[in-house]
C-alpha positions in Angstrom: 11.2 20.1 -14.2 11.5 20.2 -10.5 8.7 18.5 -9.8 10.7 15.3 -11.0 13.5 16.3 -9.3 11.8 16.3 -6.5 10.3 12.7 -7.4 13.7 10.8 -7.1 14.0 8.6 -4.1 15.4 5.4 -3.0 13.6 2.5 -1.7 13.8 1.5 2.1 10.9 0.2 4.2 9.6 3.9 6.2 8.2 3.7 10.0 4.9 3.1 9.3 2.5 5.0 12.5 -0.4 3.2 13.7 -3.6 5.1 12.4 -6.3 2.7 14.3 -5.7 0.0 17.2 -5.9 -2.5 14.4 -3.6 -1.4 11.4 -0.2 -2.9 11.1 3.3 -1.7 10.4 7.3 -2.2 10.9 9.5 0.4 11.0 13.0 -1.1 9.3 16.7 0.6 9.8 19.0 1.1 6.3 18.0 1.5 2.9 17.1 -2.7 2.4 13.7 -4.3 2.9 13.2 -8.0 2.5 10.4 -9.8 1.4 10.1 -11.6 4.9 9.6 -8.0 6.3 7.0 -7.6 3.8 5.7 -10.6 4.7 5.5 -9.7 8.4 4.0 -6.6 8.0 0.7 -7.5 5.7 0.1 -10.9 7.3 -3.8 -10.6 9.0 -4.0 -9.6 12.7 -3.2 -13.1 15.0 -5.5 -14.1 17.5 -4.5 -16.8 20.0 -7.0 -19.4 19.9 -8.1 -20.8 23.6 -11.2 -21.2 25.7 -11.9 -17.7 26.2 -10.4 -14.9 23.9 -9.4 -11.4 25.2 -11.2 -9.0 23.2 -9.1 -7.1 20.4 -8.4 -3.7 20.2 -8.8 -0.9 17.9 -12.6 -0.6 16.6 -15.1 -3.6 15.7 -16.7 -3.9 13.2 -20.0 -5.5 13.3 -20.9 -8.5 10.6 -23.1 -6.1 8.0 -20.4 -2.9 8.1 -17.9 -5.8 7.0 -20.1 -7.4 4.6 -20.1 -4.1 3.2 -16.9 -3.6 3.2 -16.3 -6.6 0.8 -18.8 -5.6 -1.6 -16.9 -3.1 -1.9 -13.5 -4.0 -2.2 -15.0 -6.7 -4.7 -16.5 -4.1 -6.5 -13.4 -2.0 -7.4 -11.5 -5.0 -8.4 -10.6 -5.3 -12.0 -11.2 -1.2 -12.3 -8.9 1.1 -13.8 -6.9 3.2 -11.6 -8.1 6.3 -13.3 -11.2 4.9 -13.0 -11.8 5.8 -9.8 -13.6 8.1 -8.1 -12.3 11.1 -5.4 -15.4 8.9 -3.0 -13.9 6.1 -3.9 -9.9 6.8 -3.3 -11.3 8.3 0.2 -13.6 5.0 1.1 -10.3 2.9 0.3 -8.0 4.9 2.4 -10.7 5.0 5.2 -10.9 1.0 4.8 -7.1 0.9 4.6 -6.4 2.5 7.8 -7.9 -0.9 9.7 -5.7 -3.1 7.9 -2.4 -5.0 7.8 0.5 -2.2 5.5 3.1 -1.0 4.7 5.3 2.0 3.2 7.8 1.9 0.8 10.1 4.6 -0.9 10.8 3.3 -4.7 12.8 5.1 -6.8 11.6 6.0 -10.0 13.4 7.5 -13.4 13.8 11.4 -13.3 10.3 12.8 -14.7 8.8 9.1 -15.0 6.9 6.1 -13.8 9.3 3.7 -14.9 11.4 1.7 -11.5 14.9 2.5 -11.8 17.4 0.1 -11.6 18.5 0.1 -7.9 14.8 -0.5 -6.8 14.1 -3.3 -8.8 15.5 -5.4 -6.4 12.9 -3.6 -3.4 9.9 -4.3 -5.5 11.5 -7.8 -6.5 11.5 -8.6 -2.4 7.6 -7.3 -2.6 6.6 -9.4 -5.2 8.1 -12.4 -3.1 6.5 -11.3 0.0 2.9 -10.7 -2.0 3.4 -14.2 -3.4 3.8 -16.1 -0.1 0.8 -19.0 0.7 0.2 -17.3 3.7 -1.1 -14.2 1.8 -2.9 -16.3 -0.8 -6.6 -15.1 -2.2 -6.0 -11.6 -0.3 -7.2 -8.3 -2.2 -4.1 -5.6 -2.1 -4.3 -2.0 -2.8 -1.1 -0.4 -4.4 -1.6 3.4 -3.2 0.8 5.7 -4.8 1.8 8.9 -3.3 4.1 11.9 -4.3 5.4 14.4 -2.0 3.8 18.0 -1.8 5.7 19.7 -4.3 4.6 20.3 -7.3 0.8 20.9 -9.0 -2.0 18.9 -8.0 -2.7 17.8 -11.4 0.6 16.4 -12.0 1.1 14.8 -8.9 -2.0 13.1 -9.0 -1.3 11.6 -12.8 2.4 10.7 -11.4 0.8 8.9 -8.6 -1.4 6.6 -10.5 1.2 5.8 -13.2 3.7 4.8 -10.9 0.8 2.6 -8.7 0.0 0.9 -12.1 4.1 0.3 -13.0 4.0 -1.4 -9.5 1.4 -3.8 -10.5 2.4 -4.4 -14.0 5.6 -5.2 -13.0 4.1 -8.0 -10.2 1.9 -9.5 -12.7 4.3 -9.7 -15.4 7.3 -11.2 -13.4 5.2 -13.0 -10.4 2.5 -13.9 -11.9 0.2 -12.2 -9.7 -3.1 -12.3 -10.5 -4.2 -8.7 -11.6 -7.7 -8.9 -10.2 -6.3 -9.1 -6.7 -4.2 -5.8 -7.0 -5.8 -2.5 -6.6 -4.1 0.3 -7.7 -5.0 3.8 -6.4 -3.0 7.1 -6.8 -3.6 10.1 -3.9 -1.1 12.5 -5.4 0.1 14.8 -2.8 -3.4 14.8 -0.5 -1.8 12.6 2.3 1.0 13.1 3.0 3.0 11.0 5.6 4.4 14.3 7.2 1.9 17.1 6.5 4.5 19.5 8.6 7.3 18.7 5.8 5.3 18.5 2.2 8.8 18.0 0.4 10.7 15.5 2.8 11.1 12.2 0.8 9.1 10.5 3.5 6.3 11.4 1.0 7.2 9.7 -1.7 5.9 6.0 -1.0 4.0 3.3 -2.3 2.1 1.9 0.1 0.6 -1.8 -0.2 -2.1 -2.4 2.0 -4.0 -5.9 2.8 -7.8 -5.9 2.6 -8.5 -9.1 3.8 -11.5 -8.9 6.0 -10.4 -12.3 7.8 -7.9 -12.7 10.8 -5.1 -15.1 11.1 -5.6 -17.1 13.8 -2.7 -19.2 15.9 
């Protein structure tokens, strides 16, 4: 099938653009990412403590839009990936655009959901980064996406599968706790370059931290 042609891809870390003031990304060179890249990328938004703080950019959000934004990221914890509602895929990618992420390309098995063997070490380096102290307690979403070719249908399925082989495979080997990894599958309805739907640019998993609090220095 082409459509899993297609779906072959390596894993490196992709430049990851800025959506809102606030989000968070690296943009790495070659084909390796490591888990201190990770690390770098999902840690909270600093702020420099001292007697008078310059105000932060990108948007605020006031204290009962941000209580409200936990409820609801506590809410869809513990829920099946095909659980998940179209409102509720669109209110975590709205939420997700405000936070700490990043994009990676992982290579599955043709037609499959299953890591191949020269990614194993990629996710390995996530589930390093995702077990840091300095990321403990935070909610993750694992957000699958597929590039555009292909049916909807299909890509949508292949997106979820391979969000929930990402998490399986944390839990299993890291020990992550399952409850504090969201898995979410967008098929081919955002794509990272809508002007190419096929470049493999499209093909990520992206890990996104929804911890509401900031780090502070």
């Amino acid at each position: 099938m082409m459509t899993g042609f297609f779906e072959r891809f390596g894993i490196r870390a992709a430049a990851l653009s800025t959506v809102l003031a606030m989000s968070t990304g690296i943009a790495v060179a070659g084909d390796a990412v490591s888990a201190d890249q990770i690390l770098n990328a999902l840690k909270p938004k600093s702020v420099t403590r001292g007697l008078s703080a310059a105000p932060q950019a990108g948007p605020q959000i006031d204290a009962a839009a941000q209580a409200k934004q936990s409820s609801f990221i506590d809410s869809i914890r513990n829920r099946k990936t095909r659980s998940l509602s179209l409102g509720e895929r669109e209110q975590i990618a709205e939420i997700a655009a405000t936070r700490p992420k990043i994009d990676l390309e992982i290579q599955f098995d043709y037609n499959s959901a299953e890591i191949s063997k020269s990614s194993v070490q990629g996710v390995q380096e996530l589930g390093k980064a995702l077990s840091d102290p300095n990321l403990k307690g935070a909610t993750f979403v694992v957000a699958g996406h597929t590039d555009g070719i292909g049916s909807d249908g299909f890509n949508q399925d292949l997106s979820e599968r391979r969000a929930d082989t990402i998490k399986r495979y944390l839990v299993e080997k890291f020990g992550l706790a399952g409850q504090d990894l969201v898995t979410v599958g967008y098929g081919k309805t955002k794509l990272k370059d809508t002007a190419n739907p096929a470049d493999p640019i499209n093909r990520r998993v992206q890990v996104v931290n929804m911890e509401t609090k900031t780090a502070a220095k």
